[in-house]
N, C-alpha and C positions, 0 to 999 in steps of 0.2 A: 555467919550463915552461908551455907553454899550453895551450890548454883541448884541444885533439886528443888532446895525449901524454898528459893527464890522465885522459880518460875509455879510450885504449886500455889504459894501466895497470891499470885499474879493470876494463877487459874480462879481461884475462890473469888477475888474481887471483880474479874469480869463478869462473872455469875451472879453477884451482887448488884453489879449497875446494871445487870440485863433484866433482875427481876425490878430492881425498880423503876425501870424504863417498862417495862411491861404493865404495872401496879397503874404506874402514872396514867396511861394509855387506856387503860378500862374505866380510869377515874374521869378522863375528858372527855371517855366516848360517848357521841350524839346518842339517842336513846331514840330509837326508829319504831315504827308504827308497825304492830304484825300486819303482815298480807293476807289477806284473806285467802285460803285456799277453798272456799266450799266451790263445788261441783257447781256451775250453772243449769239450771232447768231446763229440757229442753222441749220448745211449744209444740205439740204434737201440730199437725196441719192434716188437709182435707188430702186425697185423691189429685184433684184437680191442680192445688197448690203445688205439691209435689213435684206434679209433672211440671206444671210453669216454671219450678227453682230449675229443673234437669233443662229445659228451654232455654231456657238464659246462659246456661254453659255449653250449650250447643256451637259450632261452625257453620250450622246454618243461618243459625238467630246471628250470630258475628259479621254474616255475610251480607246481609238485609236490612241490620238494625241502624236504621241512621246516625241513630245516638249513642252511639256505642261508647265512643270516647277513647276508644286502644290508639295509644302515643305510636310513633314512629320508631323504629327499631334503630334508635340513636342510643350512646352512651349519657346516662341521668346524669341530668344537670347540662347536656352541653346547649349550648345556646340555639343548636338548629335543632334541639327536639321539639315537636311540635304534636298536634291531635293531629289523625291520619283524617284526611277528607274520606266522605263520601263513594266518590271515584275507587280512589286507592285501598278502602275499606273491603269493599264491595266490589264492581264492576270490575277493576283492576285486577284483583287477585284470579278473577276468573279467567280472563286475559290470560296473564302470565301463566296460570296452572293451564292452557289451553298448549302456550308458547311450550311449557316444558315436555307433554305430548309430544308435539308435533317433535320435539329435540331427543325424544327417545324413539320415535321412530326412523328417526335419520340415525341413531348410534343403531337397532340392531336391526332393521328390516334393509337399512340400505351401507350399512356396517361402516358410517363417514366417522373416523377417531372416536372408535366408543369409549376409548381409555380415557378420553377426557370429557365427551359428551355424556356419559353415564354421572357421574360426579358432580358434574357442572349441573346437570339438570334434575338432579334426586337433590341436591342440595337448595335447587329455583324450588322445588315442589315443597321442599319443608320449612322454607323460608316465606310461602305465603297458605300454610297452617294457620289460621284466625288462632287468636289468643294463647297461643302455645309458645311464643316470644323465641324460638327459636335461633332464629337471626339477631336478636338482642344482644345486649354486653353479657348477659349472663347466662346466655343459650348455650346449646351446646355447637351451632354454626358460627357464631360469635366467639364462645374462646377459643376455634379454628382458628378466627381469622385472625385475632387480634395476636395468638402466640407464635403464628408465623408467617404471614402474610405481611401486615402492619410495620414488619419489626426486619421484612426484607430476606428471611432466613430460609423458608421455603423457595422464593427462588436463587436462593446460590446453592443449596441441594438440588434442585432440580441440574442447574447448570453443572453439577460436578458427578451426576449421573449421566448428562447427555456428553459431558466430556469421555465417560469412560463406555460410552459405547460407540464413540464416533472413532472414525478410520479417514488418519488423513491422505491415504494415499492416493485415492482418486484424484485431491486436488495436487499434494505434491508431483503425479504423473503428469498431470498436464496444467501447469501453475496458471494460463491462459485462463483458465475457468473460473478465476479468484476475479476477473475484470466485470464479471457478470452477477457476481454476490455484491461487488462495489455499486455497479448500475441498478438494481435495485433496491438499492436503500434510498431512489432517488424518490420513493415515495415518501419517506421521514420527513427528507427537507422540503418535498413540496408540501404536505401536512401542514409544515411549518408556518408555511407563509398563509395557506388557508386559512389556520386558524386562528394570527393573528389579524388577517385581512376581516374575519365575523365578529372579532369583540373580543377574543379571548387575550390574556396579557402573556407576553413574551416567554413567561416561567410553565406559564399552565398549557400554551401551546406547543411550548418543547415537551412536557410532561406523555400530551394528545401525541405527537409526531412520532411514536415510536412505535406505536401501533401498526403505522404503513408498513413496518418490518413483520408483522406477524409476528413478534419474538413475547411472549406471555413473561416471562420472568426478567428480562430487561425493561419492559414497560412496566411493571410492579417497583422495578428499583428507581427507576428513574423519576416515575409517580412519587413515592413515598420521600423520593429527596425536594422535587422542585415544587409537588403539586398535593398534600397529602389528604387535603379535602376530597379530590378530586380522584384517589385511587380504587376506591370500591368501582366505579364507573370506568375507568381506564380497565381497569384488570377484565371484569366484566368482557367490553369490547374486545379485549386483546385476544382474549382466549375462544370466544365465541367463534372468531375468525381466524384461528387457528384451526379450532374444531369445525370449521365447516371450510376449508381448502379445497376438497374434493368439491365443491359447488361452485365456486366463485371463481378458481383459476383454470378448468378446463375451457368455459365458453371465450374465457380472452386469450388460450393460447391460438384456438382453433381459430379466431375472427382477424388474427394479427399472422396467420402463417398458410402457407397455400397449402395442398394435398403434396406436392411432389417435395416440398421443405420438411413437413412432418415425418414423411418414410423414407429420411436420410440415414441410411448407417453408419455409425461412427468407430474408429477406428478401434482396436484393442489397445490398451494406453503400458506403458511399462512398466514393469515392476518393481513396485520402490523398497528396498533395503531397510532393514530394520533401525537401523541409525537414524538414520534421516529422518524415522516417523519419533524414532527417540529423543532427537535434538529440536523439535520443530515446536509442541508447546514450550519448550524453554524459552526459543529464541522471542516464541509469539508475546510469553508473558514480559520477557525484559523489556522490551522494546513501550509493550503498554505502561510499564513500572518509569521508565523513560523519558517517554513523551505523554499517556495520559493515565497519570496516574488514579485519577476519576475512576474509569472503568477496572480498576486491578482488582478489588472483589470478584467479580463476573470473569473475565478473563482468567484471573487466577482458579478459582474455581474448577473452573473449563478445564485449564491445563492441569491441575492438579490430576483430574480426573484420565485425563488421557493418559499423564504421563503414565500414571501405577498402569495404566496397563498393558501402554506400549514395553516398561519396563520389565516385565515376563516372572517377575519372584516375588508378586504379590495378587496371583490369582484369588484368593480368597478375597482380600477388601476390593479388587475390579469385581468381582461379581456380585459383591454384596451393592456394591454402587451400582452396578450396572441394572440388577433386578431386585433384589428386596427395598431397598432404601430409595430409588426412585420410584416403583411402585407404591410404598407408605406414602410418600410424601405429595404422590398425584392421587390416591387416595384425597387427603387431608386438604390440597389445593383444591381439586376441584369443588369439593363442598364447601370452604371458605369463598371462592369465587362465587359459587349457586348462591350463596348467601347475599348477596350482591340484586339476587333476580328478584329479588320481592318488589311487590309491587310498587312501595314508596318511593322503592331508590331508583329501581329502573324506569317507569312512565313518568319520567319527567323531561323537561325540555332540554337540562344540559346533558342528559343521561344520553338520548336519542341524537342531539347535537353531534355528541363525540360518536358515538358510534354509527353514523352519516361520514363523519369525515373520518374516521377511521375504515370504512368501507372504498371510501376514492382513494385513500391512499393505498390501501392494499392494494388494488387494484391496480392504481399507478406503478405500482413497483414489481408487482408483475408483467405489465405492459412492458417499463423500462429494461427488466431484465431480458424478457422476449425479441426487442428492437435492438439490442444491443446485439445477443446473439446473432440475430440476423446480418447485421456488418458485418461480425467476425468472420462468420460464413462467409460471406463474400468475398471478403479480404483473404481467409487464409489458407493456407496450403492442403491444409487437412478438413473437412469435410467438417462440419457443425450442425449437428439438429436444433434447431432454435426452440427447442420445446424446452430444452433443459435450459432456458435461459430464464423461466419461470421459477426453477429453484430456486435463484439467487434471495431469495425471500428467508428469512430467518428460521420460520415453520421444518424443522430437522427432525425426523425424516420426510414428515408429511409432503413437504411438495418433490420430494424427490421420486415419492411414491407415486404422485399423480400424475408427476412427467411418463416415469415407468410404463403406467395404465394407458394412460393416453396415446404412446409410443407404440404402445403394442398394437391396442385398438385400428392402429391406422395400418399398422404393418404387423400383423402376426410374426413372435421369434425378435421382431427388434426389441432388446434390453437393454436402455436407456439409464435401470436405475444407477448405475457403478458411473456415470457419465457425469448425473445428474447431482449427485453427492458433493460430487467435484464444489459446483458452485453455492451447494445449500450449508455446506459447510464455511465457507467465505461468506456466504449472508450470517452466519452465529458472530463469528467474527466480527462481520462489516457494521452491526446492528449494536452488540457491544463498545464496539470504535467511536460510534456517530452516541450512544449515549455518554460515554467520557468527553467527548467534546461538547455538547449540549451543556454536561454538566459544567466543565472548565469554563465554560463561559458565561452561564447565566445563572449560578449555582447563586 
């Protein structure tokens, strides 16, 4: 027999054990009940009925109805989903649909970061939509958050968009200005001790303390590693007071600096060489890779970002990073954040807790960086407007811009921002830094 006959044999017999493996299979199989398929009936109703069912799907009825019984926009099954109270049902959502108002007239009648206060509070507005579960696990602000916020991926895009539009040469000109991004990060650590001084445990209060940076996307990371209960609410804070810079750091530059300190002009700084801005996220990322490797996500990121485009032969992916891809991704952030503004999550008492102390520490850290400024002034040879010492705050460009504003304001013609960069760029930095070590330590 040869090797043809042999394998067609061998074909015919497996087609013999398949049919009677088949035969067998119809002989054992359960014998099941038809379904009924007939049409259900359907009971006509009055007028009046009618309108009562359209009542009950209403957002008014959702607003009023005590009994409504709409669960909390938790992920099903997790152990903190609960019935929404009365409060949170009802009164609350009016509330926060009141808050998010008020948060689009500050993005376009008084134009404070609409790129992120439009997002942020179109996403609070459809996050307290009565029964449209929006904010839920299976919303559509829910699989925002949950595909990259949660997962820490929106902000290391963020971070490697703000890489690729950032210029370090301000602070390479005049490296002095890098002492003032250090100084204020002195609100993180006082955070720190705050929030473990009210109750909170050593993991969740470093989680809180990164906020006094104003940095949204390093508080998302750091949240999601130490504190991850606690991140809808952290993110929330972080960015609220990002988005509102232009409020909160003009009254404590002015209150901590005299008239004749404000309309200091500061020198022309020198021009830094292309190398040097070429070599500087390398040195920045090894050194983190070094000593904290915690932070090399974030960091790395950053520098990835800067490098392509201090390096001059990849125009096209710098500006896709620079504007399309940070655009999508604040886009898609800010509404996962808004999602955050419902009423459940936000009117409660750790909610309000953290963003209280997230509000003293910003503040603290702008204070810090302002006071700091002012020795330097003092001490050094070259003139220092203390205003940009308000930069050293994480918030890139934002508080550089308000320095700017505010510089001007006092002194028509004084341009501050190129000064003020200096130090806001060493807060992205300094803020990164101080979460690698929070992590190293209490991780």
């Amino acid at each position: 027999m040869n090797l043809k006959q042999i394998l067609i044999s061998l074909l015919f017999a497996m087609i013999a054990l398949t049919s009677m493996s088949e035969a067998s299979s119809h002989d054992t199989a359960p014998i099941t009940e038809e379904v009924s398929t007939e049409k259900q009936t359907y009971e006509s109703k009055t007028i009046g009925e009618l309108a009562g069912s359209w009542w009950q799907t209403t957002g008014l009825n959702a607003l009023f109805d005590v009994n409504d019984g709409e669960m909390t926009s938790e992920p099903k099954g997790a152990a903190y989903e609960r019935e929404m109270t009365w409060f949170e049902s009802s009164l609350g959502r009016i509330i926060m649909i009141l808050i998010v108002f008020i948060l689009f007239y500050l993005a376009i009648a008084k134009n404070f970061e609409p790129l992120l206060l439009i997002p942020i509070a179109f996403g609070g507005l459809l996050a307290n939509i009565p029964l449209a579960g929006m904010g839920g696990e299976g919303g559509m602000l829910g699989i925002i958050y949950n595909m990259g916020i949660a997962n820490e991926f929106f902000p290391l895009l963020i971070f490697m968009g703000v890489g690729a539009m950032t210029d370090f040469g301000p602070l390479l000109a005049n490296p002095k200005t890098a002492i003032l991004g250090g100084a204020a990060q002195f609100g993180i650590f006082g955070a720190l001790v705050g929030a473990v001084i009210i109750g909170f445990d050593i993991q969740d209060a470093s989680a809180i303390s990164i906020i006094g940076g104003a940095d949204g996307p390093t508080s998302i990371f750091i949240a999601n590693r130490l504190a991850p209960d606690m991140l809808g609410a952290i993110a929330v804070a972080a960015y609220s007071y990002m988005a509102l810079v232009p409020v909160i750091q003009p009254p404590i530059m002015r209150a901590l600096t005299t008239k004749e300190e404000r309309v200091i002009v500061m020198k022309t700084t020198r021009k830094v060489h292309r190398l040097e801005k070429l070599i500087f996220p390398i040195v920045v990322l090894m050194l983190a890779l070094l000593l904290l490797p915690e932070s090399a996500p974030l960091i790395g990121a950053f520098a990835f970002g800067n490098f392509a485009k201090e390096s001059g032969v990849v125009d096209r992916l710098s500006d896709t990073m620079q504007n399309s891809l940070i655009n999508i991704v604040t886009i898609f952030l800010g509404l996962g954040v808004g999602s955050k503004l419902a009423a459940d999550k936000f009117l409660v008492l750790e909610t309000m807790g953290i963003m209280v102390i997230g509000l003293i520490a910003f503040s603290v850290g702008t204070a810090a960086g302002v006071l700091m400024a002012k020795v330097m002034n003092k001490y050094s040879d070259e003139p220092i407007n203390p205003l940009i010492g308000a930069a050293g705050v994480s918030a890139v460009p934002m508080s550089a811009r308000v320095v700017s504003k505010v510089g001007s304001e006092e002194k028509p013609g004084n341009v501050l921002l190129m000064h003020a960069m200096g130090p806001n760029v060493a807060g992205v930095i300094g803020s990164a830094v101080a979460a690698g070590v929070l992590l190293s330590i209490f991780k």
